[in-house]
N, C-alpha and C positions, 0 to 999 in steps of 0.2 A: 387503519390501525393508529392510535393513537400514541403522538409523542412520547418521548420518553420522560418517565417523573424522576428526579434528580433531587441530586442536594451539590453543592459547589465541593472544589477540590482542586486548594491552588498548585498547579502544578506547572503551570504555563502563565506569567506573568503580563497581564495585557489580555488574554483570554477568554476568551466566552466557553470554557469547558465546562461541563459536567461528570459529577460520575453518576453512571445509569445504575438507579437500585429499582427498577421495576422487576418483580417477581415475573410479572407474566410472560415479560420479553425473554425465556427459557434459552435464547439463544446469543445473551451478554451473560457472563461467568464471570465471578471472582476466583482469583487459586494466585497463592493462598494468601487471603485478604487483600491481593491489590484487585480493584473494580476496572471495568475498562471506563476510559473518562475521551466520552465523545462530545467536540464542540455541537448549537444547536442548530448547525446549519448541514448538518453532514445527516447523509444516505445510507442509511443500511437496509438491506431488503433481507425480510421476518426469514428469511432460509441462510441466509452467510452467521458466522460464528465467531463472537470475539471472547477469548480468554486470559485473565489474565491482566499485567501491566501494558494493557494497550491506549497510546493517546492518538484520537482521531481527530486531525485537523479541520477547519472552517472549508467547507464545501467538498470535502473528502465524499467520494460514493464507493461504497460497497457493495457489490452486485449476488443475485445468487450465487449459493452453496459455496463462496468465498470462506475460507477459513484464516482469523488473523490468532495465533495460539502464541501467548506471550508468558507460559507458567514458568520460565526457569529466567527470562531476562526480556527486558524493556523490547515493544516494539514503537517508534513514532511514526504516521503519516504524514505528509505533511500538506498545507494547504493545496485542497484542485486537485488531487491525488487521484487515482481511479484504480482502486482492483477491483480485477472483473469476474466473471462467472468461472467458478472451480477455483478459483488460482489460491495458492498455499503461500501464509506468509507464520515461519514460524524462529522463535528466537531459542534458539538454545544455550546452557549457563556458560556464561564468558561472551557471547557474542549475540548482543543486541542487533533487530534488524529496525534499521531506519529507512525512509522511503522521502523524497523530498519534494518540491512543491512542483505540480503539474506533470508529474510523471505517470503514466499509465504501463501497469502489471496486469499484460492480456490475459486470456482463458485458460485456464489449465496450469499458468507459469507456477514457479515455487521461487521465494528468493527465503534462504534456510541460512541464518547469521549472518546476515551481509548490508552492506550500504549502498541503497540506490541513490545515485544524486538526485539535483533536479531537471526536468526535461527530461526522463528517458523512457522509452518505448520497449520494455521486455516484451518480443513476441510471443504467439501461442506455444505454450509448452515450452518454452525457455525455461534452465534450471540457473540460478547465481546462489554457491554452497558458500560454507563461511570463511567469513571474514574475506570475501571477496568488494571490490570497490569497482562499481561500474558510475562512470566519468559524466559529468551534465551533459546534455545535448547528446548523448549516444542510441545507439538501436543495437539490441540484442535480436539476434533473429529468431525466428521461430524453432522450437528444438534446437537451438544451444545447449552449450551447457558449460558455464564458467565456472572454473575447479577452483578449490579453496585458497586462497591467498591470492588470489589473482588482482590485478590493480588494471581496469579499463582505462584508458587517458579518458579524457573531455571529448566529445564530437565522436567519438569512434563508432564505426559499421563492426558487430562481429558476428563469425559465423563458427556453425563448425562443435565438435566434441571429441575433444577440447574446443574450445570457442577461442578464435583468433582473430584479431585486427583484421580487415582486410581493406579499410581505407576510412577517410574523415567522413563524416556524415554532411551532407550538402544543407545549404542554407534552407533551402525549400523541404529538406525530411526534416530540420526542425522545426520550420514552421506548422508543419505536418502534425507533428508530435502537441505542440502545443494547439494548435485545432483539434485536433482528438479529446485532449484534456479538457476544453475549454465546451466540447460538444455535449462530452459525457455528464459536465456538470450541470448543462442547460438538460438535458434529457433529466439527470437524478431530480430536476425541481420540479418535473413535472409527475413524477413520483410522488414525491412527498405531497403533492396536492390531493393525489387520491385517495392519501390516508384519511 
């Protein structure tokens, strides 16, 4: 499949963004009149869906049936970022969700108004509702589910629903976290080759 055709779209200062206006690509939406503006290094596979004010960062991959829906308020990714297959990232009005650099939102998660820092590892099925703040360097585990206002620190392991602390995340699960990141984006380049 071939690259996305663009026109520029300063929104990011320093940035190699685009905003994608290919018809064909049926699965980038405007609503209403903001386009999603993805850098041209980033991953999106023809099945995930972006709507909306979404900006996708340099080396960002999007994996199938991913849905990023940004019609009521701003979503950013941010660089090395990885959401993965299923996983729901949607911003509703008053609470933008941002997503920060090298963090990976496994299969199935949903992050619905919220701020993921950078370095964190949302497991499968993990839910973070809004205006929730999960901390660099943490792991949500798989089916959590962190309730609305919640503030994760930095480093933290949580588990649970309610989702609760249950200790610092160790040097080696973030190194963990960042090999993940750093895996996923070696894997999306070899995607984009076979387009």
């Amino acid at each position: 499949m071939p690259r996305l055709s663009s026109q520029a779209r300063p929104r990011q200062a320093g940035a190699n963004v685009t905003a994608a206006t290919d018809t064909a690509r049926n699965n980038i939406s405007p609503f209403p009149g903001r386009t999603p503006v993805i850098h041209d290094t980033a991953f999106i596979d023809h099945s995930a869906r972006l709507v909306g004010d979404v900006v996708v960062g340099q080396g960002v991959s999007i994996w199938p049936m991913a849905v990023v829906r940004a019609d009521e308020a701003p979503t950013v990714i941010g660089k090395g970022s990885a959401i993965l297959d299923l996983a729901l990232l949607e911003s509703p009005a008053g609470s933008p969700v941002t997503i920060g650099e090298g963090s990976v939102i496994s299969h199935g998660a949903i992050v619905h108004g919220a701020h993921i820092a950078s370095a964190v590892l949302l497991g499968a099925g993990a839910i973070v509702l809004d205006d929730a703040v999960v901390g660099e360097g943490s792991i949500v585990a798989a089916g959590a589910v962190v309730t609305p206002r919640t503030v994760v620190p930095p480093n933290s392991l949580v588990l649970g629903s309610p989702a609760r602390v249950v200790r610092k995340t160790t040097p080696e699960e973030r190194d963990g976290i960042r090999e993940q990141a750093r895996g996923l984006l070696r894997k999306s380049r070899v995607y984009l080759m076979e387009r």
